[in-house]
Backbone of each chain as ProteinMPNN parsed JSONL, in Angstrom:
{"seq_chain_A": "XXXXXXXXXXXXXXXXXXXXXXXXXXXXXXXXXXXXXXXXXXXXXXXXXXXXXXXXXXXXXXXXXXXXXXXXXXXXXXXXXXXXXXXXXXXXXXXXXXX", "coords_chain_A": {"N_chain_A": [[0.829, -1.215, 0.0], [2.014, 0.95, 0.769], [3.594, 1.832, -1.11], [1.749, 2.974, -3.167], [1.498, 4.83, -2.349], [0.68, 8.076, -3.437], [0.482, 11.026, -2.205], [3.057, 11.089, -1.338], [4.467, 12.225, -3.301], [5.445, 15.463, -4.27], [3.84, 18.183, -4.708], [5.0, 20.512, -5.185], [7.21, 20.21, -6.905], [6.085, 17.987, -9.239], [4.21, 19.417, -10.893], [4.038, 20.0, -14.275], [5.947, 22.477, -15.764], [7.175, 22.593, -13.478], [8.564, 20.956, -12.759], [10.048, 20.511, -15.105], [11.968, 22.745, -15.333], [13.066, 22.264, -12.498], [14.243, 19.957, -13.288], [15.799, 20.677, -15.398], [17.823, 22.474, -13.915], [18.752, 20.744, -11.996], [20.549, 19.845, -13.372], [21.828, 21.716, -14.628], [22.349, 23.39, -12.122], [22.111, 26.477, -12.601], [20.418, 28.782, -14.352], [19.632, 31.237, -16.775], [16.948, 33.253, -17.015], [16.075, 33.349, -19.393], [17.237, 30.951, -20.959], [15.719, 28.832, -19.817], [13.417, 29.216, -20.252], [13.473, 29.048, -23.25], [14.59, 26.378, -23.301], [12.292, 25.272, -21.99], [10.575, 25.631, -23.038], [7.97, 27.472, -22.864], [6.322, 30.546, -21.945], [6.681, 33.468, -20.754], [4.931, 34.565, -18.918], [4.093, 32.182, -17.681], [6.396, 30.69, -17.181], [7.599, 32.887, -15.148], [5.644, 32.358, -12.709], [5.749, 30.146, -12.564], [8.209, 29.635, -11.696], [8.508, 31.375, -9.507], [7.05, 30.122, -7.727], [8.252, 27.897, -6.737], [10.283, 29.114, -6.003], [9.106, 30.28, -3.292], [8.733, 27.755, -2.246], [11.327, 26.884, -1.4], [13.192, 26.043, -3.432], [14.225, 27.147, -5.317], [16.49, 29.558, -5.827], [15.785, 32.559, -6.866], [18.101, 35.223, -8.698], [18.284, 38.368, -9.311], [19.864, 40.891, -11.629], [21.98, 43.478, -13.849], [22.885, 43.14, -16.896], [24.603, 45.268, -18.289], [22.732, 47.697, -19.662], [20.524, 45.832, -19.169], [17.946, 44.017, -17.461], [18.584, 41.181, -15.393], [17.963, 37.804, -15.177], [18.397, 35.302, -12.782], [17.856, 31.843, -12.055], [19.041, 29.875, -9.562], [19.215, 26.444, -8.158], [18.545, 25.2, -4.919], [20.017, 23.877, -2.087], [18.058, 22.378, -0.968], [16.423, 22.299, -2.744], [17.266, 20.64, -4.318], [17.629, 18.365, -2.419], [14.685, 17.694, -1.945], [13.927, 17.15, -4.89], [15.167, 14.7, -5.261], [14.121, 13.302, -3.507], [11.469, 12.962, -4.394], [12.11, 11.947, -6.91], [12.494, 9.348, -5.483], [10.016, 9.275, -4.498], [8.239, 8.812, -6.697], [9.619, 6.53, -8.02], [8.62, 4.874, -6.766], [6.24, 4.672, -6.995], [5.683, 3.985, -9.568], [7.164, 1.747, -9.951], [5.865, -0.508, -9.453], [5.133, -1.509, -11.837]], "CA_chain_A": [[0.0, 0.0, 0.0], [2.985, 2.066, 0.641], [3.873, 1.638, -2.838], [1.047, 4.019, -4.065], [1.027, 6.556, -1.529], [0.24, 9.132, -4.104], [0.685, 12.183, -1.612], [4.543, 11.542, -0.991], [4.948, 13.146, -4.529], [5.894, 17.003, -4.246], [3.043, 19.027, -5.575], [5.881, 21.975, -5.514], [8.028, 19.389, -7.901], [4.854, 17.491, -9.867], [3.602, 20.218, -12.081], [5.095, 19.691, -15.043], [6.968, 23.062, -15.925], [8.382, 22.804, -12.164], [9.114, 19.438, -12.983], [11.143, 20.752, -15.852], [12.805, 23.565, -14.358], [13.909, 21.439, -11.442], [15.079, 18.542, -13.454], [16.765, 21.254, -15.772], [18.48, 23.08, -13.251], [19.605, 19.77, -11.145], [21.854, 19.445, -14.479], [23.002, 22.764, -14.687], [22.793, 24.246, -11.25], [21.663, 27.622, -12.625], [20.339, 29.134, -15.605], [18.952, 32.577, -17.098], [15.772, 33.328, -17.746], [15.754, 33.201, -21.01], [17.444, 29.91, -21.107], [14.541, 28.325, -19.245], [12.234, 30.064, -21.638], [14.0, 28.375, -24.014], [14.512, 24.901, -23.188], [11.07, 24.732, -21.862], [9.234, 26.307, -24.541], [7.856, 28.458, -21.901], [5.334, 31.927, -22.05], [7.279, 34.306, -20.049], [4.416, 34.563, -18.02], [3.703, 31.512, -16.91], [7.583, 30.558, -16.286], [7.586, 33.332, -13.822], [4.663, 31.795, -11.736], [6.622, 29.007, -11.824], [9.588, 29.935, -11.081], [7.892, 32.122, -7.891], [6.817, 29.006, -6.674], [9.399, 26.932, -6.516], [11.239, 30.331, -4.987], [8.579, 30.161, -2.262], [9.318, 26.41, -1.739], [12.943, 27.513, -0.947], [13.86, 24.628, -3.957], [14.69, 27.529, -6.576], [17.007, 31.408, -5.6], [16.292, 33.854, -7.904], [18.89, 36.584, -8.325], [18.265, 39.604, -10.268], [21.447, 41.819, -11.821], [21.842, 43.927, -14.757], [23.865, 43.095, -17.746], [25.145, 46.428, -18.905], [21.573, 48.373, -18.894], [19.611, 44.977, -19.586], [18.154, 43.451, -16.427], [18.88, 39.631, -15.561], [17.201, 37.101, -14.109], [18.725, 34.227, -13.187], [17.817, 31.025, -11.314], [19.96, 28.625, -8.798], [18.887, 25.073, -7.633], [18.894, 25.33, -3.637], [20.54, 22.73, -1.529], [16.242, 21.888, -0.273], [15.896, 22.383, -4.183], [18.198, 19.094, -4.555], [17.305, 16.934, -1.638], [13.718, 17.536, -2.874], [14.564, 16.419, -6.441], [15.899, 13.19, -5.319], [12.974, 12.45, -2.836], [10.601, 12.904, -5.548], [11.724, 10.819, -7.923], [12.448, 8.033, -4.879], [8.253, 8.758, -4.312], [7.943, 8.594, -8.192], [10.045, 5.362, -8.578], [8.456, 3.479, -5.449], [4.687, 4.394, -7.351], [5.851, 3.235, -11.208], [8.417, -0.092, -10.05], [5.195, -2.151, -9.729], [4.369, -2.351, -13.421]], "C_chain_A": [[0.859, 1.259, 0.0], [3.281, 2.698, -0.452], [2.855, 2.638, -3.579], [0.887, 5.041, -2.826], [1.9, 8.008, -2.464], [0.496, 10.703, -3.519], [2.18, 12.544, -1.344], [5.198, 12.026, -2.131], [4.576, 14.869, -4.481], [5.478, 17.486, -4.585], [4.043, 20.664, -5.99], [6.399, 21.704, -6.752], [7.137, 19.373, -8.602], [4.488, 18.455, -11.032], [4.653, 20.3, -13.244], [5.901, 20.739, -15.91], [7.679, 23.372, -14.327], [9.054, 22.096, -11.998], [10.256, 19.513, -13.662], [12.211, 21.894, -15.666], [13.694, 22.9, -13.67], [14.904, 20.604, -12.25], [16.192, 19.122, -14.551], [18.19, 21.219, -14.803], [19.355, 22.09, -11.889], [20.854, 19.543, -11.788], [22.756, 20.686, -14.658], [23.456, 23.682, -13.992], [22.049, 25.856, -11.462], [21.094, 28.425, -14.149], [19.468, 30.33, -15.442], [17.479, 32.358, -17.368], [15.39, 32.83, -19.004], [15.956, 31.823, -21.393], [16.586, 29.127, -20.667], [13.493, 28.555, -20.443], [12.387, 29.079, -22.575], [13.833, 26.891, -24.096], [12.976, 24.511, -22.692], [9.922, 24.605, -22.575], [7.948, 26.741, -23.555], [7.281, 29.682, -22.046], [6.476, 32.138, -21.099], [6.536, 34.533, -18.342], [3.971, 33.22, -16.839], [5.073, 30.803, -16.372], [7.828, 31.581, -15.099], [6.627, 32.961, -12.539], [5.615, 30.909, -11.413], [7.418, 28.962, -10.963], [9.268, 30.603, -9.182], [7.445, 30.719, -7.298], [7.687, 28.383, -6.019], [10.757, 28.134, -5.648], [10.704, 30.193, -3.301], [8.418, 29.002, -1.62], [10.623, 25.837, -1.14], [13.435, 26.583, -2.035], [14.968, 25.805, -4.847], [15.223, 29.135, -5.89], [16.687, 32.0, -6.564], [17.524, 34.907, -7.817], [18.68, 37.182, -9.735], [19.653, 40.798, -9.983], [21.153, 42.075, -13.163], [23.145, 43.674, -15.645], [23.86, 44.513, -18.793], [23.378, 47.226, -18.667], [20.248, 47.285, -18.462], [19.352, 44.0, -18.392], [17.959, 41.578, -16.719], [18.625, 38.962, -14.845], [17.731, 35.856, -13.74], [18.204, 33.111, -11.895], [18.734, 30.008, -10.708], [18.983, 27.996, -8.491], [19.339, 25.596, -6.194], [19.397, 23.664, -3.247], [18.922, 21.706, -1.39], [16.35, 21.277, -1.67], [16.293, 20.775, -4.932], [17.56, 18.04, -3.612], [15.548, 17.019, -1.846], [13.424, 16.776, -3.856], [14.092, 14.921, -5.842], [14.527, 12.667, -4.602], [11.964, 12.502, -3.649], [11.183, 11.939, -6.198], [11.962, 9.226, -7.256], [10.436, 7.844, -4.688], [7.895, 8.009, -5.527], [8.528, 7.219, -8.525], [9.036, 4.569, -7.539], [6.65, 3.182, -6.216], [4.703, 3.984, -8.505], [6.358, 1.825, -10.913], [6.831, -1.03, -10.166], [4.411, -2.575, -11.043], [5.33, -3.283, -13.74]], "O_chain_A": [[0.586, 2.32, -0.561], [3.229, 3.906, -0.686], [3.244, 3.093, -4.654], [0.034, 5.915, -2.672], [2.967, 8.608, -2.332], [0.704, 11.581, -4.357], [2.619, 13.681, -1.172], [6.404, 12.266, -2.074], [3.444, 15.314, -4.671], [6.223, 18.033, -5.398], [3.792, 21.558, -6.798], [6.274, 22.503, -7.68], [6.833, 20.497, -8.999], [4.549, 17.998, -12.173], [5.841, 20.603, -13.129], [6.581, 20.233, -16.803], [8.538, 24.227, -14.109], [10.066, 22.183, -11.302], [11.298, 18.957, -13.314], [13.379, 21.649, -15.966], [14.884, 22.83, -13.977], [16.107, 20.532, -12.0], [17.233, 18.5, -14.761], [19.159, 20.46, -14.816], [20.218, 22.494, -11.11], [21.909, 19.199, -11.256], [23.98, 20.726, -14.79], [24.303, 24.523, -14.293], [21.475, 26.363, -10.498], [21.955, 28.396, -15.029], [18.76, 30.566, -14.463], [16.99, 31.355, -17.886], [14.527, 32.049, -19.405], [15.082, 31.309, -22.092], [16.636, 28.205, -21.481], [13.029, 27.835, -21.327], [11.488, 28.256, -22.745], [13.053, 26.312, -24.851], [12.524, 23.423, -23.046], [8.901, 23.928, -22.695], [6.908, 26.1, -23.709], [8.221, 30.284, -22.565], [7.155, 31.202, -20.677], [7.042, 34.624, -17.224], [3.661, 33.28, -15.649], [5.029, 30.33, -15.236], [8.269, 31.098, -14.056], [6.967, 33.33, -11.415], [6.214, 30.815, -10.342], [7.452, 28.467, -9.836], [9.74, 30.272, -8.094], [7.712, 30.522, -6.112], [7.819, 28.368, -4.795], [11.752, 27.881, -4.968], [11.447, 30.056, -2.329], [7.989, 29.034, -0.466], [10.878, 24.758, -0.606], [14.45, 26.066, -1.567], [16.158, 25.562, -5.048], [14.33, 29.863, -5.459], [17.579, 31.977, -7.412], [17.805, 35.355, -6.705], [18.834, 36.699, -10.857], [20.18, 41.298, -8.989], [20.374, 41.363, -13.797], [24.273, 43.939, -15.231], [23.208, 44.658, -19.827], [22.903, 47.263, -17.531], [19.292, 47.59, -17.75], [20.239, 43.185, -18.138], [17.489, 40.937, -17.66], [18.921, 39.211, -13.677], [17.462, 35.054, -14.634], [18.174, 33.588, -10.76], [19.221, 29.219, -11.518], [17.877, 28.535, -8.441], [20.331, 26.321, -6.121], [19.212, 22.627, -3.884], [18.83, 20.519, -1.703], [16.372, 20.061, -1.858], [15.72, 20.093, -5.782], [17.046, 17.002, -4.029], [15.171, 15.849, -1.895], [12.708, 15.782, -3.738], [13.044, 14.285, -5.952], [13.909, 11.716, -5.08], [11.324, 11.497, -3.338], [10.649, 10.845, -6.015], [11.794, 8.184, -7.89], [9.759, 6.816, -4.721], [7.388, 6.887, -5.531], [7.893, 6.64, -9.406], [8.818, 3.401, -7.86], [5.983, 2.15, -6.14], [3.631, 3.457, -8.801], [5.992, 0.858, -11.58], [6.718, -2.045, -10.853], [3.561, -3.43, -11.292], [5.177, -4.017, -14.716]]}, "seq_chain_B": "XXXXXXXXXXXXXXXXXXXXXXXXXXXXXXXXXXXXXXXXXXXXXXXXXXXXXXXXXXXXXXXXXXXXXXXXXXXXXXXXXXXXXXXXXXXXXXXXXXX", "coords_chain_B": {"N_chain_B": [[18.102, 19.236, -25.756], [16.194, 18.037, -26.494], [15.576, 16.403, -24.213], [14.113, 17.724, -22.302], [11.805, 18.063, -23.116], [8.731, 19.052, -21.811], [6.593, 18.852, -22.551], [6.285, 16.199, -23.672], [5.091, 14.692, -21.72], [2.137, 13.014, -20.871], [-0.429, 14.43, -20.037], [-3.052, 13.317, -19.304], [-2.6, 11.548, -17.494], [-0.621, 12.591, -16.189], [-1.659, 14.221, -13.869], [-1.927, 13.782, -10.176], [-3.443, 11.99, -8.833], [-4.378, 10.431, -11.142], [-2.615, 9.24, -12.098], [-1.596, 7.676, -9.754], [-3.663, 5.814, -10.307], [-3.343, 4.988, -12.812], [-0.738, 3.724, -11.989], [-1.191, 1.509, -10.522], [-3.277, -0.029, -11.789], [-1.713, -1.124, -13.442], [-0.294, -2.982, -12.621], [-2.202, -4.363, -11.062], [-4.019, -5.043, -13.114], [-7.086, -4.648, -12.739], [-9.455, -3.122, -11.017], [-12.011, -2.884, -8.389], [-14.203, 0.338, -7.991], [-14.0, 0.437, -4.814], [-11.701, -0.665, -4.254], [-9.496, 0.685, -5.707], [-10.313, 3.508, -4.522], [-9.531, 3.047, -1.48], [-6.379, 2.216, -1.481], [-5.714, 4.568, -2.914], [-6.283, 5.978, -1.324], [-8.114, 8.636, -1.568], [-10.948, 10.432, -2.231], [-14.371, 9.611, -3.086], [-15.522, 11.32, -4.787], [-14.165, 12.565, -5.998], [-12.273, 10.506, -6.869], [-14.006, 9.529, -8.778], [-14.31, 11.565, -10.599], [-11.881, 11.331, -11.914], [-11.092, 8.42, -12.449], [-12.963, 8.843, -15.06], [-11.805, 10.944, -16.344], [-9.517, 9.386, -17.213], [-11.066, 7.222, -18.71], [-12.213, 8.478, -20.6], [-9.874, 9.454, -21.98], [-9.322, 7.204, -22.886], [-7.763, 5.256, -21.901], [-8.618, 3.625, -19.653], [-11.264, 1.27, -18.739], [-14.421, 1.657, -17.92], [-16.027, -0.618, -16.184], [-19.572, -1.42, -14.814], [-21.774, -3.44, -12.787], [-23.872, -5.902, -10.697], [-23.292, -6.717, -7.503], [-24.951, -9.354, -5.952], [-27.447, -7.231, -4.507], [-26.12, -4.803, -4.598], [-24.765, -1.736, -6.664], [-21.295, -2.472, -8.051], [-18.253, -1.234, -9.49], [-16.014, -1.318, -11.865], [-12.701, -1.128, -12.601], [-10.815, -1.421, -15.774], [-7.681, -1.389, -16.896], [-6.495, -0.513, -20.11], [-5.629, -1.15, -23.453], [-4.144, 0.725, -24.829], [-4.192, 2.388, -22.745], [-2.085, 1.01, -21.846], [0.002, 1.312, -23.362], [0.296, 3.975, -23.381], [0.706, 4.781, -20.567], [3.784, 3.42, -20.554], [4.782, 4.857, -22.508], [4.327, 7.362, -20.671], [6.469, 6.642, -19.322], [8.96, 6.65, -19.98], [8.822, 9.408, -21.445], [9.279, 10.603, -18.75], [11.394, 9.821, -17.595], [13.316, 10.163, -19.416], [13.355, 12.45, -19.08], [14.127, 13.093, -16.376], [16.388, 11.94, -15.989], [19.088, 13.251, -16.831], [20.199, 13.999, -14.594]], "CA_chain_B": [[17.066, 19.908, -25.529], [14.704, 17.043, -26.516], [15.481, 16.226, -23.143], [13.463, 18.45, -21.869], [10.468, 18.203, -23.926], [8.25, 18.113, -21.124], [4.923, 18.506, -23.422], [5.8, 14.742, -24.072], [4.274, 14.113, -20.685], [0.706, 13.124, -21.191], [-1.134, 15.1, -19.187], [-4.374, 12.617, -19.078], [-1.909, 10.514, -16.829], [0.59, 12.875, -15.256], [-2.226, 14.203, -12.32], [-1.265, 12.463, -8.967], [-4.573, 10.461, -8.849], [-4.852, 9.551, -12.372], [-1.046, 8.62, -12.079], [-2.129, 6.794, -8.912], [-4.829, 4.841, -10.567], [-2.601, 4.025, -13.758], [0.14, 2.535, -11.339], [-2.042, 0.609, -9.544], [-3.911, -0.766, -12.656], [-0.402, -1.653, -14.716], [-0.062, -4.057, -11.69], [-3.274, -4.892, -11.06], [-4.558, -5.261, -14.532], [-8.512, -4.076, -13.002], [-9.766, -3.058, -9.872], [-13.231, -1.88, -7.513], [-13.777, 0.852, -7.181], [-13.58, 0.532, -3.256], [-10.252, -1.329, -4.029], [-8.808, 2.12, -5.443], [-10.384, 4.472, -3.085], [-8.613, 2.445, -0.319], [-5.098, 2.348, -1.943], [-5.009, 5.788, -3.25], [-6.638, 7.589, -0.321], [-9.049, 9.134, -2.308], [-12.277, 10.801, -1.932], [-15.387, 9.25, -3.791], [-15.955, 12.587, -5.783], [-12.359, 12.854, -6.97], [-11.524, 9.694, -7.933], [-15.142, 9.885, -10.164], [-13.983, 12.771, -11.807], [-10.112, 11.2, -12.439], [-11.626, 7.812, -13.603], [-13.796, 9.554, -15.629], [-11.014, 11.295, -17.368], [-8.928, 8.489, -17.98], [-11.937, 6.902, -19.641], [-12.717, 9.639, -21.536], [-8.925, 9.17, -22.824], [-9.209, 5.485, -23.402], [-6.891, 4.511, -21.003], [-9.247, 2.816, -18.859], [-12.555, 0.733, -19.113], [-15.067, 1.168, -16.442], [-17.474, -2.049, -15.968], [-20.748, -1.541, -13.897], [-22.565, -4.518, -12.671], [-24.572, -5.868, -9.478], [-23.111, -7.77, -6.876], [-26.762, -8.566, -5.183], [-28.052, -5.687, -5.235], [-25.221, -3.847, -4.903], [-23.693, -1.716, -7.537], [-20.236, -3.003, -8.841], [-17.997, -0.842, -10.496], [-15.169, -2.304, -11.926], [-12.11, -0.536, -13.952], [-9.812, -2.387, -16.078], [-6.639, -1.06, -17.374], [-7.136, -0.927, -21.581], [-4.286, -1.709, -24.208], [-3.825, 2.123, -24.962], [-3.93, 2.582, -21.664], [-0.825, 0.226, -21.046], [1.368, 1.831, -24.32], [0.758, 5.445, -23.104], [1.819, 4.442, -19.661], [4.632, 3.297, -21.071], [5.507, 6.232, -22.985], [4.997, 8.398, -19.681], [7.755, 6.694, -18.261], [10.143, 6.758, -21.359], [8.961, 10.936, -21.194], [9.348, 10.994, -17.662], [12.76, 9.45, -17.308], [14.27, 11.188, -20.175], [13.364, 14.008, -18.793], [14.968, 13.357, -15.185], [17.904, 10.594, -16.333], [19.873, 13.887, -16.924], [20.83, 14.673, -13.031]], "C_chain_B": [[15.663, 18.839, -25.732], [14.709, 15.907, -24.992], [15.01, 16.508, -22.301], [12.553, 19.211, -22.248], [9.565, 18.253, -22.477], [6.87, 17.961, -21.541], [4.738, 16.923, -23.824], [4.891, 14.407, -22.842], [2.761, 14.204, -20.855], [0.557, 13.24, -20.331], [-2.322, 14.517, -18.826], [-3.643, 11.727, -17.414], [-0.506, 11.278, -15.972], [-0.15, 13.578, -13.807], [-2.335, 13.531, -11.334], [-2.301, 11.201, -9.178], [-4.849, 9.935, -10.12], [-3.425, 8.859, -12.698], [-0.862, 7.545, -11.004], [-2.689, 5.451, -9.64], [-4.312, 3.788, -11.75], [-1.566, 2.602, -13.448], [-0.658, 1.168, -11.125], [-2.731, -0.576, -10.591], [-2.628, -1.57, -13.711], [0.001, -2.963, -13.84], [-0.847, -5.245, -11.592], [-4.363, -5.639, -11.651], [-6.564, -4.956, -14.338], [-8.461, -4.08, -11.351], [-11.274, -2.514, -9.501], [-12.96, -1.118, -7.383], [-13.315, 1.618, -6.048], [-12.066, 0.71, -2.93], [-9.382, -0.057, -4.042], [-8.693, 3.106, -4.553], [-9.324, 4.561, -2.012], [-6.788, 2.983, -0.801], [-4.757, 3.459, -2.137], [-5.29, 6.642, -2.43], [-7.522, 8.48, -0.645], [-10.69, 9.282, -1.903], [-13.196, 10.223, -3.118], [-15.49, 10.246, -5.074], [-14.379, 12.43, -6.677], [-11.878, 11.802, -7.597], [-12.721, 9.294, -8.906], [-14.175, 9.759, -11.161], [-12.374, 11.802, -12.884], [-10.605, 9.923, -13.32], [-12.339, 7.884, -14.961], [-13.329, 9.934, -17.222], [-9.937, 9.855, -18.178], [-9.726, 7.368, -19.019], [-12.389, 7.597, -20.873], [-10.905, 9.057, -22.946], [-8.27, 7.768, -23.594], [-8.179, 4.599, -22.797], [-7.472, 3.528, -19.867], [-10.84, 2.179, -19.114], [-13.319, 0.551, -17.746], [-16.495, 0.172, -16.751], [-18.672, -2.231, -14.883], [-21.596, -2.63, -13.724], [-22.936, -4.348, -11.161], [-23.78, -6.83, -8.889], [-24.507, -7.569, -5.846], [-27.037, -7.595, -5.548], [-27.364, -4.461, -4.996], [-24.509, -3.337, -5.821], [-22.342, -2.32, -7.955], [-19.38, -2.212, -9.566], [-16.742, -0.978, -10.548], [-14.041, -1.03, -12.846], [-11.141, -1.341, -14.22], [-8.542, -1.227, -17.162], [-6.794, -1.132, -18.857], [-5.308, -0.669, -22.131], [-3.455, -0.471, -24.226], [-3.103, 2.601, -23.783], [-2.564, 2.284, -20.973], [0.439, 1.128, -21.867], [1.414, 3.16, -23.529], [1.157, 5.387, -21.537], [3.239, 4.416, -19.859], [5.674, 4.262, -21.614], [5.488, 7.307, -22.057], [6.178, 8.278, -19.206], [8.463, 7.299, -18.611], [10.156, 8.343, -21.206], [9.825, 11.383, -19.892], [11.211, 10.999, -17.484], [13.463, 10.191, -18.538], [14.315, 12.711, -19.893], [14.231, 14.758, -17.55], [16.355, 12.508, -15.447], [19.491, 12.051, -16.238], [20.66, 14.474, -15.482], [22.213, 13.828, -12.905]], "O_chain_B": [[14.531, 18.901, -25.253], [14.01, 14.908, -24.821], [15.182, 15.845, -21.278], [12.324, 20.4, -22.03], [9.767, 17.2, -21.873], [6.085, 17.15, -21.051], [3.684, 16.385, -24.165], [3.865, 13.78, -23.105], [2.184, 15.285, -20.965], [1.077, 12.532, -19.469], [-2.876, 15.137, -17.918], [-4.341, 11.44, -16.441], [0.362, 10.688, -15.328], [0.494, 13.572, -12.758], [-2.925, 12.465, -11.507], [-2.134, 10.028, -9.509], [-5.585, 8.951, -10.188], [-3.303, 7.982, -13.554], [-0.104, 6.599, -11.218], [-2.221, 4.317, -9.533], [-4.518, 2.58, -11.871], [-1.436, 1.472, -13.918], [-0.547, 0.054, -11.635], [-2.737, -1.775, -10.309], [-2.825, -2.447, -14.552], [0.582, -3.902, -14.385], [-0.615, -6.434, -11.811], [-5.205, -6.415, -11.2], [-7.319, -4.994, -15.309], [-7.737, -4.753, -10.616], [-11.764, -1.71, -10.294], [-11.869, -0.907, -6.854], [-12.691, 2.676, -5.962], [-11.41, 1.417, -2.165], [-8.732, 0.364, -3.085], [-7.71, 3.555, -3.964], [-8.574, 5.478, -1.676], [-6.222, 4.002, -0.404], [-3.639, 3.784, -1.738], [-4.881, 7.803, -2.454], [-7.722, 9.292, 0.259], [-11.422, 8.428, -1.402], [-12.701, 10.389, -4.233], [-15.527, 9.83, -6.232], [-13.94, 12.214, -7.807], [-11.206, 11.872, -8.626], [-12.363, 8.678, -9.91], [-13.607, 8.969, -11.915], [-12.091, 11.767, -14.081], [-10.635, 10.005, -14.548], [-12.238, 7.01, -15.822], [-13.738, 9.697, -18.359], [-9.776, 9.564, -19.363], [-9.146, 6.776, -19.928], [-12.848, 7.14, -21.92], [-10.865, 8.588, -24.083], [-7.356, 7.456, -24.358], [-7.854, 3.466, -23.154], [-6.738, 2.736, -19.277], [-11.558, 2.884, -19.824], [-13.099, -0.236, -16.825], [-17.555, 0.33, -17.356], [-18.641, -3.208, -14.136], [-22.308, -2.813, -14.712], [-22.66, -3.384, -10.447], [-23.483, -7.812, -9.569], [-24.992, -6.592, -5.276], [-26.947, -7.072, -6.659], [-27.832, -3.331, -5.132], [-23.542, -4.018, -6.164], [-22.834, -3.23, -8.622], [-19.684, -2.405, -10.743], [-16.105, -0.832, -9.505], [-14.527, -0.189, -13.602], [-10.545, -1.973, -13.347], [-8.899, -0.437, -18.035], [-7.453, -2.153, -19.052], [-4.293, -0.259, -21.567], [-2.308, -0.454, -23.78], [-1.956, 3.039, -23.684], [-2.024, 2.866, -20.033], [1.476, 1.533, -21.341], [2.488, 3.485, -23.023], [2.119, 6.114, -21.291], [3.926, 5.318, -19.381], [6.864, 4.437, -21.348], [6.298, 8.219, -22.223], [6.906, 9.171, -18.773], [8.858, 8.335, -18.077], [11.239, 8.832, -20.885], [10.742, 12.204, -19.879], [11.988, 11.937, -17.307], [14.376, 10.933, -18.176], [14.965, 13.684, -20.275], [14.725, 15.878, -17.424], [17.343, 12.788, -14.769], [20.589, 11.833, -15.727], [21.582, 15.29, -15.476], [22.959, 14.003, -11.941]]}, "name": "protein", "num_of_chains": 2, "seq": "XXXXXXXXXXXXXXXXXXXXXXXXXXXXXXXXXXXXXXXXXXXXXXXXXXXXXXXXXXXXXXXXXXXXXXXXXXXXXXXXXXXXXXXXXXXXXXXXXXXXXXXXXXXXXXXXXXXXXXXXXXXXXXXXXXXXXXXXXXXXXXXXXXXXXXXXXXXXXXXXXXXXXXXXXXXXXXXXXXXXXXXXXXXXXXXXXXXXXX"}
């Protein structure tokens, strides 16, 4: 029964551009805005929701800085942001292994 | 970057309880459903609605009959149902394999 407990999956993680964010940014530690945008194929608007979430989950830092006048957004992976990760996809493996 | 498609994730099957209900049935191959309720924790109304949808998407077959005179309602896992499983994983894991 353990095996489907459905709730020990990370509704912060789960949604599937936080999903991709995260599982980005586990690989590269940090990335720009834009690069997110990018690789996610991503509205602007709705990667910033995201992204605010996962800020307010402590998983994801923002830091904002200006490149020459052009401001810059960039995201880090938190230490939480990592041991998160991993316990998600141990919930996520323990509820798929029994096919 | 096709590593981080995450639009491959079918969305009929990536909501916890309809991701619940798939596990459970890739195992199970059909279940009551009391049997689900129980296992996934689930409220009557909600796992309706979620069966509902995965029927709608052909991933599942729900079977109504009487035991006595008690309703019966049965769901069985369908063929579709098993490939696009399948292909969540294949999404899923290509999507996290990269950490």
């Amino acid at each position: 029964m353990a095996a489907f407990d459905i709730n020990k999956l990370d509704d912060a993680i789960h949604g599937r551009l936080r999903l991709g964010i995260m599982a980005y940014l586990m690989d590269a530690e940090a990335a720009d805005f834009n690069e997110l945008k990018a690789v996610l194929e991503a509205t602007q608007g709705n990667l910033s929701v995201h992204l605010r979430k996962l800020e307010e989950a402590g998983y994801v830092e923002i830091v904002k800085s200006f490149q020459g006048r052009k401001p810059l957004t960039r995201a880090h992976i938190t230490l939480a942001g990592r041991k998160a990760f991993a316990n998600y996809l141990d919930a996520l493996s323990n509820l798929v292994s029994k096919r």
